[in-house]
C-alpha angles and dihedrals in degrees: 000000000000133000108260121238122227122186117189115187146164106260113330104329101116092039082055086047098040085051094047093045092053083050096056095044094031090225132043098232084197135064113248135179112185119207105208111192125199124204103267096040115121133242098236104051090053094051083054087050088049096057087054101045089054099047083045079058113042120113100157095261101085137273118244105209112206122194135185105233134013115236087020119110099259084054096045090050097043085050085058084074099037097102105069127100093240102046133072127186125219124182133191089056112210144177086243099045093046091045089049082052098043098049098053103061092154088066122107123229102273096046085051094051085053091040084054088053103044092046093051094043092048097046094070117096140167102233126206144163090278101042145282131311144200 
């Protein structure tokens, strides 16, 4: 049994991530849902999508939530379930954060929520002519 992987975004960033991510591994080792929310849809109806998306998940090892953007909707409504012992919310969504997650499917709960925080932290890069940077 594997933690499950929720992605909750605004529109259809996690679905474009999700996509690019099973590209680039040529598989996804871990099951994912992704909750795409457009700009009129209503709280409530999410949270009801939510609910479902979880118990769809659920395989008795934990659920890593992964949001695009902390204080933003997908992030308030992911933090409704936080509390929780097997789930874990991670928000700033990013190619390299989903990718660390993705590649390590072994991992527990707790080692994937830190797996989610050190990829997207170290993703991130200054570019220049000569190269990237840290």
């Amino acid at each position: 049994m594997a933690v499950g992987i929720l992605l909750i975004s605004h529109n259809q960033i996690g679905a474009e991530l999700i996509n690019t991510a099973r590209q680039m591994l040529s598989c996804s080792p871990l099951p994912t849902k992704v909750i795409s929310i457009a700009v009129n849809d209503k709280p409530e109806y999410i949270k009801q999508q939510l609910d479902a998306e979880l118990t769809g998940l659920d395989q008795g090892t934990g659920i890593l939530i992964l949001t695009d953007m902390f204080g933003s909707t997908p992030s308030n409504i992911a933090c409704t379930v936080s509390d929780r012992d097997d789930i874990r919310v991670v928000s700033g969504l990013n190619l390299p954060m989903l990718i660390r997650v993705l590649n390590y499917p072994m991992l527990n709960l707790n080692e994937l929520e830190q797996k989610a925080l050190s990829g997207g932290q170290e993703g991130i890069a200054k570019c220049h002519k000569s190269g990237c940077s840290k």
